[in-house]
N, C-alpha and C positions, 0 to 999 in steps of 0.2 A: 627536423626536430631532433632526431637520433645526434645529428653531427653536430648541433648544438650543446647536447646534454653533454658529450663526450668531449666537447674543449671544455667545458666548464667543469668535468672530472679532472681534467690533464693538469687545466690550471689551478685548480685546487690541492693537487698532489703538490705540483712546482712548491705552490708558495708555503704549503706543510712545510716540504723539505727546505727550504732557507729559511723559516722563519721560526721554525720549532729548532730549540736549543737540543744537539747532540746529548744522548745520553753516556753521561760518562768521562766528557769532554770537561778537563780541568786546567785553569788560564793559571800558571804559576807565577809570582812576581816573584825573580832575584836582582835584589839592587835594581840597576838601572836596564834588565833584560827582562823579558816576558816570552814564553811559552806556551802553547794552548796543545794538552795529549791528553791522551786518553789513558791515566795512569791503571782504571782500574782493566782493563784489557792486558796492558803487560803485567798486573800484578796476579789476571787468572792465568794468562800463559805460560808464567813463572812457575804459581803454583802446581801445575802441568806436570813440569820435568823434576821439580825442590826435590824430590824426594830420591831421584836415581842419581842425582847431580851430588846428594849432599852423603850418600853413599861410597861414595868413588872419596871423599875428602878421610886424606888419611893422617892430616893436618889438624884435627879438632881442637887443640888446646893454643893455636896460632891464630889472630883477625887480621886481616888486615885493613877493613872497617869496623872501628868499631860500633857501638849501638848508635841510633840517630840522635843521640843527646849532642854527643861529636858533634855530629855534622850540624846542629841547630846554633851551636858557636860559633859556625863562621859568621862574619859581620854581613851585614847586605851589599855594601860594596864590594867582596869576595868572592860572591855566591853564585854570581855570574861562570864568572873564572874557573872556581871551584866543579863545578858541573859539568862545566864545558872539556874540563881536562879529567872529570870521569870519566865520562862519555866517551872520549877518545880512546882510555886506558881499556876499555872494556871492547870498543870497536878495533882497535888495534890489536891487541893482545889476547884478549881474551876469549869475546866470541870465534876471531879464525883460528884459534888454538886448539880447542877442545874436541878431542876424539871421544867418538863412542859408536859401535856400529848399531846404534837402538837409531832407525829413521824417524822416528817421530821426535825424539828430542832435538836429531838434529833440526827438524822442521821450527818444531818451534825455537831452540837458538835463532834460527835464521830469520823469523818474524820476531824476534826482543832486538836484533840488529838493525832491521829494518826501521825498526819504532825510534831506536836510539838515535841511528845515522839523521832521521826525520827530525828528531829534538836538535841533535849537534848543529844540520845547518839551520834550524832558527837562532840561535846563539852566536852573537856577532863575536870578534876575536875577542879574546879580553887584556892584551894592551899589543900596539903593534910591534912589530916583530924585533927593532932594533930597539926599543925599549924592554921588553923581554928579556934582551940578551945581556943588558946591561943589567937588569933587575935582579937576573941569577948569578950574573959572576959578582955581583957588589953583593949578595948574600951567600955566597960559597963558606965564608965562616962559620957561619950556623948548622953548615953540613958537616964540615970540617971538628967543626966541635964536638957535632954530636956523634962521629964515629970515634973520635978522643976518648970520648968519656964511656966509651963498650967497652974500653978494654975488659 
């Protein structure tokens, strides 16, 4: 009777756990790619470190994102693309860059990378590689122009 109750506990936990929606767990559509993360978790582990991180910025009147109004212009066909080559900038560049001898931030940079790295490989390429390379040297003008026009 005992071993009875207690598969009937095990298998009611099981099917809780796949059948009850994650909390937290947010499915994002860009264009023609989908993601499912857990935005509000990196946004408390964020909030975690914002404040010794934004300390250190001695750059304040500089964005280099600006507000999300920006980023809500990209088109949906972009958005993919757009993301994917955040994600990168921030994996590549940014989280292995940053020094600080505080372990706890670095703890948590290391789980916003984690989360990141997670997002990037659901994001398929956003065009293949010998298209890419064509797409930027046939747009090099636009780069061209717009370092023209700093003088």
């Amino acid at each position: 009777m005992k071993s009875s109750g207690l598969a009937f506990g095990l298998l009611s936990a099981v099917f809780h756990l796949f059948w009850t929606p994650s909390t937290g767990l947010k499915t994002l559509h860009l264009g023609s790619c989908m993601i499912t993360t857990n935005l509000q978790e990196i946004q408390n582990r964020f909030s975690e470190i914002r404040e010794s991180v934004q300390a250190k910025d001695e750059h304040i009147d500089i964005r280099i994102l600006r507000r999300t109004e920006s980023l809500q212009d990209t088109k949906p066909s972009d958005q993919c693309c757009l993301l994917r080559h955040l994600l990168r900038l921030y994996l590549d560049r940014v989280f292995k860059n940053y020094q600080t001898s505080d372990h706890h931030t670095l703890r948590k940079i290391s789980s916003l990378a984690n989360s990141f790295l997670t997002m990037k490989k659901d994001l398929r390429l956003c065009l293949e590689s010998q298209a890419a390379v064509v797409k930027a040297l046939g747009e090099l003008d636009i780069l061209l122009r717009w370092m023209e026009e700093t003088e």
